[in-house]
TIDREN-769463 format. One line per field, with one value per residue: residue number from 1; x, y, z of N, C-alpha, C in turn. Coordinates in Angstrom, 2 decimals. Example, Ala and Ser with C-alpha at 12.3 -4.5 7.8 and 13.67 -1.06 7.14 Angstrom:
n	c(1,2)
n.east	c(13.19,12.85)
n.north	c(-5.69,-2.25)
n.up	c(7.80,7.08)
ca.east	c(12.30,13.67)
ca.north	c(-4.50,-1.06)
ca.up	c(7.80,7.14)
c.east	c(13.20,12.90)
c.north	c(-3.30,0.03)
c.up	c(7.80,7.87)
! end
This chain:
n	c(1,2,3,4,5,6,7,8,9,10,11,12,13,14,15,16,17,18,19,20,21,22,23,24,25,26,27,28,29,30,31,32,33,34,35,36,37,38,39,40,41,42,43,44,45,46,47,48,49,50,51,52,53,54,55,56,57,58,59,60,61,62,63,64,65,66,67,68,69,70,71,72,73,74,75,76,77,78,79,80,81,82,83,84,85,86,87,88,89,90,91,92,93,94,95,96,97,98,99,100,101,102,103,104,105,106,107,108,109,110,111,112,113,114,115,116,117,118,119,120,121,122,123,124,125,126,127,128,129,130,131,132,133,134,135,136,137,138,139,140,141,142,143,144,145,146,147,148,149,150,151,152,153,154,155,156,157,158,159,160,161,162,163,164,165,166,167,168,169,170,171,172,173,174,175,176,177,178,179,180,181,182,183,184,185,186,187,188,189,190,191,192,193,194,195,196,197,198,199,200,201,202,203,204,205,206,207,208,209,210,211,212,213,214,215,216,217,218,219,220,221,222,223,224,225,226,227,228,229,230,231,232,233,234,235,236,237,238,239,240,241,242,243,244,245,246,247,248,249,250)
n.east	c(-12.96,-13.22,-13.69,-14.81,-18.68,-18.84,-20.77,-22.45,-20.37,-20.08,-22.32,-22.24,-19.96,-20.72,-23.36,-22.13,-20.54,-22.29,-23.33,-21.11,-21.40,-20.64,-17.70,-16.69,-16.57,-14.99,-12.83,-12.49,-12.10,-9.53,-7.96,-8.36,-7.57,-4.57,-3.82,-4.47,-2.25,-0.44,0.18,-1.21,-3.94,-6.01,-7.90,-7.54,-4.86,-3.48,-3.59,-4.06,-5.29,-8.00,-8.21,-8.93,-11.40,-12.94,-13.65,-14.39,-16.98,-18.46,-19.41,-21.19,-20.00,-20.89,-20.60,-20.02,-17.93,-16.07,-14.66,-14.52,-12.17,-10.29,-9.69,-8.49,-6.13,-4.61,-4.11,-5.39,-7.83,-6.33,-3.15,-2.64,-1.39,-0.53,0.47,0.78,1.05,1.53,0.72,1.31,0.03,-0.82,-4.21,-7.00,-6.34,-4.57,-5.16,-3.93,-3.47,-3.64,-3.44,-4.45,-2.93,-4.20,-2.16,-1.47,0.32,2.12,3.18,0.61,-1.15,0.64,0.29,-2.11,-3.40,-1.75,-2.42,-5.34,-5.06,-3.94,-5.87,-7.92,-7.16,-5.03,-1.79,0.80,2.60,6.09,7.54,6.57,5.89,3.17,2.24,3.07,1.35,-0.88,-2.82,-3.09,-5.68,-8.68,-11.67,-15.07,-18.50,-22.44,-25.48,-28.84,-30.72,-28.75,-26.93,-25.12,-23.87,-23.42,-24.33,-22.04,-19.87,-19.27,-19.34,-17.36,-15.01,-13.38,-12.24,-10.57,-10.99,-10.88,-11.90,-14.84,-17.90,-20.88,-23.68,-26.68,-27.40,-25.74,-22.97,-19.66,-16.46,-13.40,-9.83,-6.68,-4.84,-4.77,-6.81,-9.08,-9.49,-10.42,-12.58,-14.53,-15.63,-16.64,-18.37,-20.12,-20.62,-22.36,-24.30,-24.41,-25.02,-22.29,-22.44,-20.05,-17.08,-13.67,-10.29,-8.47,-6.99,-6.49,-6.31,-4.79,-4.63,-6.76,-8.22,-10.20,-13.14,-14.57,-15.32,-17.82,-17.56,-14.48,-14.91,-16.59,-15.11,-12.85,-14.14,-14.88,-12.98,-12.03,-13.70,-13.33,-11.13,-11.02,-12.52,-10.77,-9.94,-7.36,-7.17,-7.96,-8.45,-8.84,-7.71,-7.89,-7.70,-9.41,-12.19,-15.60,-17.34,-20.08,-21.38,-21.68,-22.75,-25.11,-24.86,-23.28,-22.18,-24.31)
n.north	c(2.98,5.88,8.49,11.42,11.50,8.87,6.86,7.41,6.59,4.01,3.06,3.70,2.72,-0.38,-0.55,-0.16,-2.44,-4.53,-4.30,-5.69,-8.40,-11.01,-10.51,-10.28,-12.65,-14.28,-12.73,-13.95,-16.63,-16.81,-15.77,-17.97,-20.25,-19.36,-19.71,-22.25,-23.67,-22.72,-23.41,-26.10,-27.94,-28.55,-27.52,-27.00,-27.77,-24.95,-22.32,-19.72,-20.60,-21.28,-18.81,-17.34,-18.88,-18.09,-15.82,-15.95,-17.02,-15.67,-13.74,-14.98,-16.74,-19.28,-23.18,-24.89,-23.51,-22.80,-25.24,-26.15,-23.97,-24.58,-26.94,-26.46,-25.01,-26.76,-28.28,-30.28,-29.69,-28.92,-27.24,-23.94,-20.80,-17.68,-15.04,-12.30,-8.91,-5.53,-2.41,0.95,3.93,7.40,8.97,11.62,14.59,14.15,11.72,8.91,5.40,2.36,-1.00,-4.04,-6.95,-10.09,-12.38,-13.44,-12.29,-10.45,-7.78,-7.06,-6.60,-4.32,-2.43,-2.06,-1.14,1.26,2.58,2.67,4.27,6.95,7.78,8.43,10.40,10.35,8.70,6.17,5.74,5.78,2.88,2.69,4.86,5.56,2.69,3.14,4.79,2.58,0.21,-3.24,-4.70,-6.46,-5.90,-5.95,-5.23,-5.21,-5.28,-3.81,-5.79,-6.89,-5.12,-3.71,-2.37,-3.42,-5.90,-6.70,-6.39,-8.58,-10.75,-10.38,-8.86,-11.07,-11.95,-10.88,-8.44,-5.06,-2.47,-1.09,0.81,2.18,3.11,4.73,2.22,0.80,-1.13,-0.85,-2.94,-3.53,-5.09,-6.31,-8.05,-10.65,-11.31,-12.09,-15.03,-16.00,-13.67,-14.02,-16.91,-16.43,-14.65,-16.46,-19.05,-17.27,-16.79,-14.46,-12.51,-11.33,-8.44,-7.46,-9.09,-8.34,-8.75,-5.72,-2.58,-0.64,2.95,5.25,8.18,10.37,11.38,14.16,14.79,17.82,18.90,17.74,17.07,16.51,13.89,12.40,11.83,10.17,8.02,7.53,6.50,4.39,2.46,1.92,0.44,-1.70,-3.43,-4.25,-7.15,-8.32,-6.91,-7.21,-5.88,-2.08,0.18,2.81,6.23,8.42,9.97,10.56,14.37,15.36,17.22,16.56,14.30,13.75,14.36,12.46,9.99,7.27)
n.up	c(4.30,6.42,9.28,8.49,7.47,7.44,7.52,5.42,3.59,3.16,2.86,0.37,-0.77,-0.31,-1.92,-4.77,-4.28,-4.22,-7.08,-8.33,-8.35,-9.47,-10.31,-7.99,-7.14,-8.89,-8.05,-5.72,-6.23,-7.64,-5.73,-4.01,-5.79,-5.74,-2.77,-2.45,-4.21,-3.14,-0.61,-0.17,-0.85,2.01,3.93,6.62,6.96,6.54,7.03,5.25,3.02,4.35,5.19,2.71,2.22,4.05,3.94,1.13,1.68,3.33,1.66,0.55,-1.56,-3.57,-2.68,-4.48,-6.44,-4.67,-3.83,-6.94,-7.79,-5.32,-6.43,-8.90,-7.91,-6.80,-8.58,-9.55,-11.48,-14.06,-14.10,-13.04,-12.70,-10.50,-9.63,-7.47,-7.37,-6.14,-6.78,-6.08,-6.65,-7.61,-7.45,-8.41,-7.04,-5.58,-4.36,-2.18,-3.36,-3.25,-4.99,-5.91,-7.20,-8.95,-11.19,-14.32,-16.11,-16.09,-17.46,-18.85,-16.99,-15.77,-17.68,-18.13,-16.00,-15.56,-17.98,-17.64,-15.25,-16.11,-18.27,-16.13,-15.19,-12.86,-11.39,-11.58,-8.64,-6.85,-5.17,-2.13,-1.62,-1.20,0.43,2.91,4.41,4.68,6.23,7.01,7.19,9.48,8.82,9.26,8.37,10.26,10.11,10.80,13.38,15.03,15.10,17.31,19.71,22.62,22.16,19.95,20.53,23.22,21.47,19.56,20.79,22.64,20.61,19.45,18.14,17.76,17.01,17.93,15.93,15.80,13.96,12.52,12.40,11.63,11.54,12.70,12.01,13.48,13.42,14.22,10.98,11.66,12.90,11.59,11.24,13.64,14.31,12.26,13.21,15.34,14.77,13.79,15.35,16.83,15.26,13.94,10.76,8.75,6.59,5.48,4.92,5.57,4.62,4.42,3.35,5.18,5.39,7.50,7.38,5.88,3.13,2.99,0.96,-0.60,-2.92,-5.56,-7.87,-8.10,-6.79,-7.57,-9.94,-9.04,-7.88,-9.85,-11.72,-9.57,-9.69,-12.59,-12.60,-10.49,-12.71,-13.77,-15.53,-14.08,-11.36,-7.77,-5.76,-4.65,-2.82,-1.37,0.24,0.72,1.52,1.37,2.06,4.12,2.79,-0.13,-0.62,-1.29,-4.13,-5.26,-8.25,-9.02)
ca.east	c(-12.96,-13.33,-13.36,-16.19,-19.30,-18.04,-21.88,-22.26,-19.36,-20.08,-23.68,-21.74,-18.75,-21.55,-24.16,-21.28,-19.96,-23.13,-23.09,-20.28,-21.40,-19.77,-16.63,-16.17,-16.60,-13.43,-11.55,-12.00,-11.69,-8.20,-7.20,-7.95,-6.65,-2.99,-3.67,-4.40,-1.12,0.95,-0.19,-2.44,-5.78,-6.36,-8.05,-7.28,-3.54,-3.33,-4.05,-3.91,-6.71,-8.50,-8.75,-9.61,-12.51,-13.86,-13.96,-15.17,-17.97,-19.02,-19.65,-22.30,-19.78,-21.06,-19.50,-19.12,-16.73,-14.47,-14.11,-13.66,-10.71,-9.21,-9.03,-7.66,-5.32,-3.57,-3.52,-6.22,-8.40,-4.66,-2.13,-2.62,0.04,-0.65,1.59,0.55,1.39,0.53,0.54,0.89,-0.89,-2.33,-5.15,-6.82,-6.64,-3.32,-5.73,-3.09,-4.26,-2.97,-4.37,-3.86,-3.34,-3.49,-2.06,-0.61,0.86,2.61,3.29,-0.53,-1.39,1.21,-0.26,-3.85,-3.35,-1.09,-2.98,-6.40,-5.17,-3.60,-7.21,-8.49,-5.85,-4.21,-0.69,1.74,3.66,6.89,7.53,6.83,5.96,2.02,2.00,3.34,-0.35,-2.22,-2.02,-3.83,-7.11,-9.23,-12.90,-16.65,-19.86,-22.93,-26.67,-30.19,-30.75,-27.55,-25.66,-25.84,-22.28,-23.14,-24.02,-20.87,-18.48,-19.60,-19.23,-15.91,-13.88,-12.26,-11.62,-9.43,-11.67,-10.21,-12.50,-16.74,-18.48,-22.52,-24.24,-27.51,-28.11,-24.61,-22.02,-18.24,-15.61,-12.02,-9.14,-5.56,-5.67,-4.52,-8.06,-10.14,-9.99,-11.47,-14.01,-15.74,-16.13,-17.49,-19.95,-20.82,-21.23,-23.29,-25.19,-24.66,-24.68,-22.36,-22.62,-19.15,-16.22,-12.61,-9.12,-8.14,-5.45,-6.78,-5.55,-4.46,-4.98,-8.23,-8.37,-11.62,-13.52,-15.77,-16.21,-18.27,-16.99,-13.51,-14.98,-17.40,-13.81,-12.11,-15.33,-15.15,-11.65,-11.28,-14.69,-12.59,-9.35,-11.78,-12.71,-9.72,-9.22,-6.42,-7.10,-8.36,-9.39,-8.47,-7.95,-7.77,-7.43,-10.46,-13.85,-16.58,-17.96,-21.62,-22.23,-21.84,-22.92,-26.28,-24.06,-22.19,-23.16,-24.48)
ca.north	c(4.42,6.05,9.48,12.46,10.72,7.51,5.76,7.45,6.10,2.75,2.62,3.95,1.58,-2.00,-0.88,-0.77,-3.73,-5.37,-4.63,-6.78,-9.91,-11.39,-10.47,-10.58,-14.56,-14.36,-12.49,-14.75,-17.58,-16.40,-15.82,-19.59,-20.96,-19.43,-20.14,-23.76,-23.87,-22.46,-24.36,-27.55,-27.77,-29.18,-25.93,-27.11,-27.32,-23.93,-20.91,-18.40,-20.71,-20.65,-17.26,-16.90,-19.06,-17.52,-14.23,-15.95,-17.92,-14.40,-13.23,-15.95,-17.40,-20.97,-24.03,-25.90,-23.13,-22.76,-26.30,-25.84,-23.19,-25.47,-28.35,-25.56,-24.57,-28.23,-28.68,-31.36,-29.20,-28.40,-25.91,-22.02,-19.61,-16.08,-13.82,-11.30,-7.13,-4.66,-1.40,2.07,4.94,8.79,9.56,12.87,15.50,13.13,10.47,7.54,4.48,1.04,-1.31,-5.29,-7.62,-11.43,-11.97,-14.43,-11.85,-8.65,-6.93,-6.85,-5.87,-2.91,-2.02,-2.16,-0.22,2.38,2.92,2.93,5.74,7.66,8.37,9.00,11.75,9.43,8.23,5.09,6.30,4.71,2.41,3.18,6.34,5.51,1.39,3.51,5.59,1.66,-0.76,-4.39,-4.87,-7.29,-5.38,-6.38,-4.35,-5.54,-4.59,-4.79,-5.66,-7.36,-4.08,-3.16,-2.20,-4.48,-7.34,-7.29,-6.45,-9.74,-11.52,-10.01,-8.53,-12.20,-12.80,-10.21,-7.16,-3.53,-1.08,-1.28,1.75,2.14,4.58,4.36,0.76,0.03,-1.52,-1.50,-3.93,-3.24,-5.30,-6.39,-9.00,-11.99,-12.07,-12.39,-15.97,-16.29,-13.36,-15.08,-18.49,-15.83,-14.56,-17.82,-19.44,-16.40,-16.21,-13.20,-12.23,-9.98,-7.87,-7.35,-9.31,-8.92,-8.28,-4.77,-2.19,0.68,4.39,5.92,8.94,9.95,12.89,14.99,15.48,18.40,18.70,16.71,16.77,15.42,12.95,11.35,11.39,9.18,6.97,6.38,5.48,3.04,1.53,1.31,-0.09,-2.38,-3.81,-4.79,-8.70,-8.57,-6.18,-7.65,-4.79,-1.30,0.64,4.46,6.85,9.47,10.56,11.99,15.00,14.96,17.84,16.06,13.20,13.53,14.37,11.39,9.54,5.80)
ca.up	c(4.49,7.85,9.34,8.50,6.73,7.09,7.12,3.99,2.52,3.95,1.94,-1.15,-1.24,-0.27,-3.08,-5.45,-4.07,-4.74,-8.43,-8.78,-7.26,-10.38,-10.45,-6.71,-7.25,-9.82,-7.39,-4.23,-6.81,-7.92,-4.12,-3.18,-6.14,-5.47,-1.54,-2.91,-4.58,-1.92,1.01,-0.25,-0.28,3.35,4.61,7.86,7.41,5.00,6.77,3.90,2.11,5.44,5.67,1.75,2.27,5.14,3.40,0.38,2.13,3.94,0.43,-0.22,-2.47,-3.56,-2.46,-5.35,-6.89,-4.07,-3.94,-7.56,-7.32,-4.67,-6.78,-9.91,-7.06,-6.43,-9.78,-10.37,-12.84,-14.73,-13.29,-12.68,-12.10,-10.60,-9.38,-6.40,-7.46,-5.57,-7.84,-5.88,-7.41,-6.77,-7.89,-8.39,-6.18,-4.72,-3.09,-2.25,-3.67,-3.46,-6.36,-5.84,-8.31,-9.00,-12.68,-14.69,-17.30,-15.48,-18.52,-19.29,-15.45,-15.38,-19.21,-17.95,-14.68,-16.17,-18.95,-16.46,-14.01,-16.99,-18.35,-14.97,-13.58,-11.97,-12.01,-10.99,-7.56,-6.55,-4.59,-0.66,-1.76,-0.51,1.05,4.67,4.56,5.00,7.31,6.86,9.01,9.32,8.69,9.22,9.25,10.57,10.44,11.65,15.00,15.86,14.91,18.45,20.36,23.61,21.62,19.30,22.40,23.62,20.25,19.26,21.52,22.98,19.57,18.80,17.33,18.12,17.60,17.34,15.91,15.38,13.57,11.98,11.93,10.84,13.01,11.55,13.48,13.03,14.05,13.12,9.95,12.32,14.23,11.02,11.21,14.85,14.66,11.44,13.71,16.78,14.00,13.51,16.10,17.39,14.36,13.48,9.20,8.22,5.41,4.54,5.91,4.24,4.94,3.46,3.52,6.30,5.28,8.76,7.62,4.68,2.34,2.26,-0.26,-0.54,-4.46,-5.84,-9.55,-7.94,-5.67,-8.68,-11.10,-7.53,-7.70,-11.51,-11.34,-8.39,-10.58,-14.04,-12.07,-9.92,-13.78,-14.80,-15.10,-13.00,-10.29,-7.03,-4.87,-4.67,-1.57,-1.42,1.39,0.47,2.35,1.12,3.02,4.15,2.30,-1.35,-0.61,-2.45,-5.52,-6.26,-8.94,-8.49)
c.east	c(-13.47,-12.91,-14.76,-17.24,-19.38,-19.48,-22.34,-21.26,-19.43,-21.12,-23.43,-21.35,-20.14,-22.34,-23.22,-20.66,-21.09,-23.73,-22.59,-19.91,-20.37,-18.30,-15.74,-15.84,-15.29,-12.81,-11.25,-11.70,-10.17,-7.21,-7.18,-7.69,-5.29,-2.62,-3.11,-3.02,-0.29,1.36,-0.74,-3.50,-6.48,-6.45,-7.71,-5.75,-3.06,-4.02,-4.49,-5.33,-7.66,-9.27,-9.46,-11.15,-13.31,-14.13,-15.21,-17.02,-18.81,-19.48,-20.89,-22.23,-20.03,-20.59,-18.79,-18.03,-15.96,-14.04,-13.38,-12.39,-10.13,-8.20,-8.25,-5.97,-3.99,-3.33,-4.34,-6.98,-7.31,-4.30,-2.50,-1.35,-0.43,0.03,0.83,1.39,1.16,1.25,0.00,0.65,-0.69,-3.33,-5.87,-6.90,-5.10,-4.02,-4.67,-4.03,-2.90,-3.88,-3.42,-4.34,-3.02,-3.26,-1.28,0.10,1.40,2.92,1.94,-1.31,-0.91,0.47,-1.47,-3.93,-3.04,-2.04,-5.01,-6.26,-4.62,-4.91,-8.12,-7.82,-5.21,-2.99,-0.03,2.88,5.27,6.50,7.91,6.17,4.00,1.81,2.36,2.07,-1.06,-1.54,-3.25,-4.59,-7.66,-10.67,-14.55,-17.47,-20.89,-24.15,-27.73,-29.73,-29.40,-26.28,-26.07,-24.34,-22.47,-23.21,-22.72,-20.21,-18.55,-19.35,-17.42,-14.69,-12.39,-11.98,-10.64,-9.66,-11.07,-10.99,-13.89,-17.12,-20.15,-22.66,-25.13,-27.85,-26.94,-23.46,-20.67,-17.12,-14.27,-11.18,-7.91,-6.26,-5.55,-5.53,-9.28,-11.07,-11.64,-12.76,-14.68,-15.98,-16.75,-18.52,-20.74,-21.34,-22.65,-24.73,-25.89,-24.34,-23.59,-22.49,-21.19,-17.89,-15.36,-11.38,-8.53,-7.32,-6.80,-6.13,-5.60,-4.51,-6.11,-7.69,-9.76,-11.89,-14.88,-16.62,-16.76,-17.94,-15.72,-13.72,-15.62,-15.75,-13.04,-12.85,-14.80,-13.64,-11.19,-12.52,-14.19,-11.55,-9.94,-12.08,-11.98,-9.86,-8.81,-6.20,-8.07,-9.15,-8.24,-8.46,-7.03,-8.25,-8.30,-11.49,-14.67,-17.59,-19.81,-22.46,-22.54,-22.37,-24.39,-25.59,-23.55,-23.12,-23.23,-24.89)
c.north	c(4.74,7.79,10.10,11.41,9.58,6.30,5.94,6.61,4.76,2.17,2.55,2.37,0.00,-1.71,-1.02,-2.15,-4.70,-5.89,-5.49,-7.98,-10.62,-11.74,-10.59,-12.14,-14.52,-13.80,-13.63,-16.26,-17.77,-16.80,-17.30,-20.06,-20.70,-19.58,-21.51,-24.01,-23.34,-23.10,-25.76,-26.93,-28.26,-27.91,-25.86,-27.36,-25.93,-22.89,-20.28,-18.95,-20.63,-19.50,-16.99,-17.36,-19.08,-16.34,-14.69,-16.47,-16.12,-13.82,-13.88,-16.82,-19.09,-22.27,-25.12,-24.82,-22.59,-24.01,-26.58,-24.99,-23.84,-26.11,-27.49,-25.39,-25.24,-28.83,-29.84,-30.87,-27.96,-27.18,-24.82,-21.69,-18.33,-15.67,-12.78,-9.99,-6.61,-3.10,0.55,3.45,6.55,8.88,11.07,13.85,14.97,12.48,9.52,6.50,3.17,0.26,-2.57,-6.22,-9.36,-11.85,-13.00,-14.41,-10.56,-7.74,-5.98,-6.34,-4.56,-2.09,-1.09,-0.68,1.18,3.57,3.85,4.67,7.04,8.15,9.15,10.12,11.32,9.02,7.11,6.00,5.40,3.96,2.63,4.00,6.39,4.34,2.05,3.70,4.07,0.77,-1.89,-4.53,-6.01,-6.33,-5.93,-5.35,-5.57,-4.32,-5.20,-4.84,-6.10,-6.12,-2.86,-3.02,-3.13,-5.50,-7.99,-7.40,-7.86,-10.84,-11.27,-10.03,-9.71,-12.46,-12.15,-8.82,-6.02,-2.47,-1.32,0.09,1.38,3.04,4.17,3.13,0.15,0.11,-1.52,-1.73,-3.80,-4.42,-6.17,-7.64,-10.22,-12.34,-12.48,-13.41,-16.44,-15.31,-14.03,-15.96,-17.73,-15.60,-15.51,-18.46,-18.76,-16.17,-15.11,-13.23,-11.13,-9.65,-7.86,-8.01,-9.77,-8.15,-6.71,-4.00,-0.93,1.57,4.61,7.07,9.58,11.70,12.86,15.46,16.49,18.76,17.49,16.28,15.87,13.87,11.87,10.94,10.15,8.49,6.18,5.65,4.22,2.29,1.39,0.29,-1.18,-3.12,-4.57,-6.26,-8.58,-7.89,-7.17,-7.02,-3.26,-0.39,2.01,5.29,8.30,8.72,11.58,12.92,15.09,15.89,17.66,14.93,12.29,13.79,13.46,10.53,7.66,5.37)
c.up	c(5.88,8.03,9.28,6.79,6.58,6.80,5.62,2.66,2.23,3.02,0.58,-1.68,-1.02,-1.35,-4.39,-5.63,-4.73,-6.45,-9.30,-8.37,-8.22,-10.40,-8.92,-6.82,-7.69,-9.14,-6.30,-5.23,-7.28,-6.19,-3.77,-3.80,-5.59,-3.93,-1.66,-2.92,-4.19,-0.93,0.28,-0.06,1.00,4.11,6.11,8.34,6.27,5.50,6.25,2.99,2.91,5.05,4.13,1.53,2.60,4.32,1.84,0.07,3.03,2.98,-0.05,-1.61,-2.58,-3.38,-3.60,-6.24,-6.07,-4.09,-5.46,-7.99,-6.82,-5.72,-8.10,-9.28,-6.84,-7.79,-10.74,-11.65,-13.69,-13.59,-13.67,-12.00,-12.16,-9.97,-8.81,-6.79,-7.27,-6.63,-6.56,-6.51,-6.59,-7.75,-8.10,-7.07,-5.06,-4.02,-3.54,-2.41,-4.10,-4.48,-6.04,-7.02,-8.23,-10.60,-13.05,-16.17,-16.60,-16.00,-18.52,-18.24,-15.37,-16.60,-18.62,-16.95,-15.25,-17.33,-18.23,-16.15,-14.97,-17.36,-17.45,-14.12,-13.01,-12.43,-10.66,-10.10,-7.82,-5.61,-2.94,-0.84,-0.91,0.26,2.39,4.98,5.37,5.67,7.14,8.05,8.60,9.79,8.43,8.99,9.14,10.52,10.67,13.14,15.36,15.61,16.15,19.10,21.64,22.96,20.62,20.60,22.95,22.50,19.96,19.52,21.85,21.72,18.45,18.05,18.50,18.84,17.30,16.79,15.57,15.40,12.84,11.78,11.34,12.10,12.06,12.73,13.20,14.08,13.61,12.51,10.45,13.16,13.21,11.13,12.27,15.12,13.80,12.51,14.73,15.76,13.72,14.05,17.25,16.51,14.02,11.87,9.26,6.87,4.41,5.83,4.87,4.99,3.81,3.96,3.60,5.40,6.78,8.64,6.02,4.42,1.69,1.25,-0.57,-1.99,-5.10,-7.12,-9.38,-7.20,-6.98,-9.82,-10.16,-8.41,-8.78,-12.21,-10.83,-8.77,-11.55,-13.44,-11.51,-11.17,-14.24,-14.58,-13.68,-11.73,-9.26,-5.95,-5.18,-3.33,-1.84,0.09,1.51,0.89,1.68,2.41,2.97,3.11,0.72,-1.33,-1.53,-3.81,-6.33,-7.03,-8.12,-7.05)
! end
């Protein structure tokens, strides 16, 4: 999220995030099994698992279950089959919302979803009708002392990062999804933490939200849909304004 409030939104969306250390694991575990079994497990010839296990290693995900996923992946701890769906949506008030899935039943995915955003005000778009709105980034933030705009610029920039912002103690790094790889290894080798580092689907343009009754119904939505098994992330194109911001729940 990005636009008016955006550190607000920023504190929202990571303490949520943090709720679901859990289930974050089962998503990046999903992602590098079907990397696994696209490419091999030789993270060093396999891009795509690469990049999943940079993101999932930025997470403080543990090494013995990405290695286990791998080996799920290639088939040694039996075969998996999932299937990649991305699922476009509105939500209320018409927030566009993309909704990704990894699934190895698509019946029970479209069911789930459908059934989901139906309760919540929400309904299944067509196709196109919202995937133009986002565009794939490759996104960091950073805090504490190293969330400083000369010291990223120097960290980043050669490695392919876009745009820096800082505000309150929070740094957020934008830049297309083909530089993820090499800023992780600049964060790294710089030793810098970040807080949040993941490839996600940008909105280019955000819908304000100044009520707070619609903004908490958003929230508790893209948190039921975020639930599902088979959903992987959710990405929506709404801002909350500064002046609700004590309102929302959670």
């Amino acid at each position: 999220m990005a636009g008016h409030s955006k550190w607000a939104n920023i504190k929202h969306k990571k303490a949520a995030t943090d709720k679901k250390k859990g289930k974050i694991f089962s998503r990046f575990a999903k992602e590098i099994m079907v990397a696994a079994k696209e490419g091999g497990g030789d993270i060093d010839m396999n891009p795509k698992l690469r990049t999943a296990v940079a993101a999932a290693k930025a997470q403080n995900m543990p090494n013995d279950n990405i290695d286990r996923a791998i080996k799920k992946g290639t088939g040694e701890l039996g075969d998996v089959v999932f299937e990649e769906i991305m699922y476009e949506a509105y939500g209320p008030e018409g927030v566009a919302m993309l909704i990704e899935c990894l699934t190895d039943n698509r019946n029970r995915s479209a069911s789930d979803v459908r059934a989901t955003l139906t309760r919540g005000n929400g309904s299944l778009a067509g196709s196109g009708a919202v995937a133009w709105m986002f565009k794939r980034m490759s996104h960091f933030i950073v805090t504490g002392d190293n969330a400083d705009e000369d010291i990223l610029m120097d960290v980043v920039l050669d490695a392919g990062a876009e745009d820096i912002e800082v505000e309150d103690g929070i740094a957020e790094i934008w830049g297309p999804a083909s530089c993820f790889e090499d800023c992780m290894k600049a964060f790294e080798d710089a030793k810098i933490a970040t807080d949040t580092a993941e490839i996600i689907f940008k909105a280019e343009n955000d819908t304000e939200l100044k009520d707070a009754s619609v903004a908490n119904k958003i929230l508790a939505l893209v948190d039921k849909l975020e639930d599902l098994d088979d959903v992987q992330a959710v990405h929506a194109n709404y801002v909350i304004d500064d002046s609700i911001a004590d309102q929302i729940d959670g």
